[in-house]
C-alpha positions as CSV (number, residue, x, y, z in Angstrom):
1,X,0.0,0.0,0.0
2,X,1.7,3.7,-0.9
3,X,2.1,6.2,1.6
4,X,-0.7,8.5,-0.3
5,X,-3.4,5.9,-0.2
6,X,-3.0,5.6,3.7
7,X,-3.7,10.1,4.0
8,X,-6.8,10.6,5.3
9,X,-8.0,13.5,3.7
10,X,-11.2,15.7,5.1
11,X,-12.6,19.3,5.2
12,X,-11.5,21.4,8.1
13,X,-14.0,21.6,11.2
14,X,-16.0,24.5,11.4
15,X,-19.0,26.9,12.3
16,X,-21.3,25.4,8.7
17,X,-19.9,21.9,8.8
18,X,-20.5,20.1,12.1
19,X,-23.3,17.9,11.3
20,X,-21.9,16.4,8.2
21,X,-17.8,17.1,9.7
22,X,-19.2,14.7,12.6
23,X,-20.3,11.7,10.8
24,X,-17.4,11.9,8.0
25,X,-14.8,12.1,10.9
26,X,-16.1,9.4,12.9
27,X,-16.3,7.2,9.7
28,X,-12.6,7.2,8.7
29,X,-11.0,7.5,12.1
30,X,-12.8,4.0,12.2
31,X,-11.9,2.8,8.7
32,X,-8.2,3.5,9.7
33,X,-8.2,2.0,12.7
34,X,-7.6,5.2,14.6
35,X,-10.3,5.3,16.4
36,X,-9.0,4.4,19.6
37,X,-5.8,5.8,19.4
38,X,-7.7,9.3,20.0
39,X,-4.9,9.9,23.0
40,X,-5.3,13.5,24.0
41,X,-9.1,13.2,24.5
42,X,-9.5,13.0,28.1
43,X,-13.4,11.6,28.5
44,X,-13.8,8.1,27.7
45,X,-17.4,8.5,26.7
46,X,-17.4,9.6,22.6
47,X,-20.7,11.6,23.3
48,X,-18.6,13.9,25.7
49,X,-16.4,14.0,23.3
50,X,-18.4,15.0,20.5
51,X,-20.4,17.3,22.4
52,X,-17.7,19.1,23.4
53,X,-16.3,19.5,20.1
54,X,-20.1,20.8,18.9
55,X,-19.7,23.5,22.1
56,X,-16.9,25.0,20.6
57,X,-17.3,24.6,17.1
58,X,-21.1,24.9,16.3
59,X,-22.5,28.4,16.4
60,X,-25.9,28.4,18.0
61,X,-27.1,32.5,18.5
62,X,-30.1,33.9,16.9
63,X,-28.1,35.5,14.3
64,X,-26.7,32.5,13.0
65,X,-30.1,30.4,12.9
66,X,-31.4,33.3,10.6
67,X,-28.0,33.8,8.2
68,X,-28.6,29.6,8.4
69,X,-32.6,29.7,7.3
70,X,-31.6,32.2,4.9
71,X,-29.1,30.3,2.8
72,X,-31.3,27.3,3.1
73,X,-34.2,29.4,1.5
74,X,-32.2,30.6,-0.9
75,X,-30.6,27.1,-2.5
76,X,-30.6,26.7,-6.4
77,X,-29.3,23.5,-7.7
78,X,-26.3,24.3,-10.1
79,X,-27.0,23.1,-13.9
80,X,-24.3,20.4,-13.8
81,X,-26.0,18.6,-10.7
82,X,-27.8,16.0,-10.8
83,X,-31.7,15.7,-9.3
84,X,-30.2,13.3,-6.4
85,X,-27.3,15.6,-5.8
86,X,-29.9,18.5,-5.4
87,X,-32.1,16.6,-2.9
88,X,-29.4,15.6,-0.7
89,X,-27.5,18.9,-1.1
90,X,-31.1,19.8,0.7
91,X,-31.6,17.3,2.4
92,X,-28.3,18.2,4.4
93,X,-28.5,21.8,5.0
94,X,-32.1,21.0,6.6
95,X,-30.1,18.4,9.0
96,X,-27.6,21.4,9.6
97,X,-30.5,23.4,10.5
98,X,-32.1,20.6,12.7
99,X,-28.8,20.6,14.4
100,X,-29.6,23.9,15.6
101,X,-33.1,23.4,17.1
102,X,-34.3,25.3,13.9
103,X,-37.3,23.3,12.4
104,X,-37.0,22.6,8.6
105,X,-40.7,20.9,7.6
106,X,-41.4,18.8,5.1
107,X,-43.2,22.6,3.5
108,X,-39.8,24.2,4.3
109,X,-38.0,21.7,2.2
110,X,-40.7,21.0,-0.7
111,X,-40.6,24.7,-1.2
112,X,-36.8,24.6,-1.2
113,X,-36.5,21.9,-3.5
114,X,-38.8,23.3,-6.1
115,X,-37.8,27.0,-6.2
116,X,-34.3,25.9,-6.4
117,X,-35.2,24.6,-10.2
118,X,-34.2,26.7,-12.9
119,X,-37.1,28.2,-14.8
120,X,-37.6,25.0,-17.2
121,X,-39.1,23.0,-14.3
122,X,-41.8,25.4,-14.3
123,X,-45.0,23.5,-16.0
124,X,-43.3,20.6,-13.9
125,X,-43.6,22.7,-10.7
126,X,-47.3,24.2,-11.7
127,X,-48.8,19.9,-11.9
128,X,-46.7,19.8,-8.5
129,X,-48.5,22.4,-6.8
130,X,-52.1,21.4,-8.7
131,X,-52.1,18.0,-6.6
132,X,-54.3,17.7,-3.3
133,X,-53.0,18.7,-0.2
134,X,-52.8,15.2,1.1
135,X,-50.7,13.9,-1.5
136,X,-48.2,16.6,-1.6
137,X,-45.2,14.9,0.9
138,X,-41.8,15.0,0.5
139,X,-41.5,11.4,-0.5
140,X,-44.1,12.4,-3.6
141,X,-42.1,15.1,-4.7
142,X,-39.1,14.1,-4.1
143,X,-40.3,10.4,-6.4
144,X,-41.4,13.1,-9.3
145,X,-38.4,15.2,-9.0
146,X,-36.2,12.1,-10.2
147,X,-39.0,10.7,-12.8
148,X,-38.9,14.3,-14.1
149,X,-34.7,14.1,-14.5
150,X,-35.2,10.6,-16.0
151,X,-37.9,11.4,-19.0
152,X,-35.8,14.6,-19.8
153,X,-32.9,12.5,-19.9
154,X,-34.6,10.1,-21.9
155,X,-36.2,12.9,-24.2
156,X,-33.1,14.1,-25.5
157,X,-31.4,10.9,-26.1
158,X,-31.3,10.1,-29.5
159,X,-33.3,7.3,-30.5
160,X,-32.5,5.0,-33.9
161,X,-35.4,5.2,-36.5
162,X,-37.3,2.2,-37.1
163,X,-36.9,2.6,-41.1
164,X,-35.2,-0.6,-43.1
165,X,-33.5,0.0,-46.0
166,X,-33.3,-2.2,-48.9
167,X,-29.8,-2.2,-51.2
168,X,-30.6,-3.3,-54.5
């Protein structure tokens, strides 16, 4: 094994990244087998650990749960990503803003996820907001968000003709 495959390589800790930091961290100390070797912790107990680390690190005033909501509000979904980039690029800035006791609903995140669309997902966001109340969740838009990706996708792949020719 080269020395460059055994570099653990990660984004630096700090006041946006916690949530995702934690379980990114904790996932390749363990792949490494470092876990344990964690010497100049001095609690035994990981939570303490990790809750100390989210004391100093995470953020938690007033001001930073609104600059937070507002950059969550305020997501677009870049033209070169995906639809299940987009929804998990969502997905975890609503889990950063759980982190912070700030509720994110299932509203909060439809209306994220839909006005982050560029303007050719319009008609597709019009039938969205047409359906009933009750069948508007976040798994049902989420489901048509990706069926949408995939029959645009299919659209403008270019499909043989069906036409034989005959050489004479």
């Amino acid at each position: 094994m080269s020395d460059e495959s055994r570099v653990l390589r990660f984004t630096h800790l700090n006041e946006t990244n916690y949530p995702e930091w934690i379980i990114r961290m904790e996932a390749r100390l363990i792949q490494a087998g470092l876990w344990e070797h964690l010497v100049h912790m001095r609690a035994r107990d990981p939570y303490v650990i990790w809750e100390e680390l989210r004391r100093v690190h995470v953020a938690r005033g007033f001001a930073t749960r609104l600059a937070l909501r507002r950059r969550f509000i305020r997501l677009m979904k870049i033209p070169e990503e995906n639809m299940a980039t987009w929804i998990g690029h969502v997905k975890a800035f609503s889990y950063r803003l759980q982190d912070l006791s700030v509720e994110a609903t299932d509203e909060d995140r439809i209306l994220v996820l839909t006005n982050g669309l560029d303007e050719s997902y319009e008609t597709f966001v019009i039938t969205l907001d047409g359906m009933a109340a009750n069948s508007l969740t976040l798994d049902t838009v989420v489901d048509r968000m990706i069926s949408e990706e995939m029959r645009r996708t299919d659209s403008t792949v270019v499909k043989p003709k069906s036409e034989a020719y005959v050489i004479s």
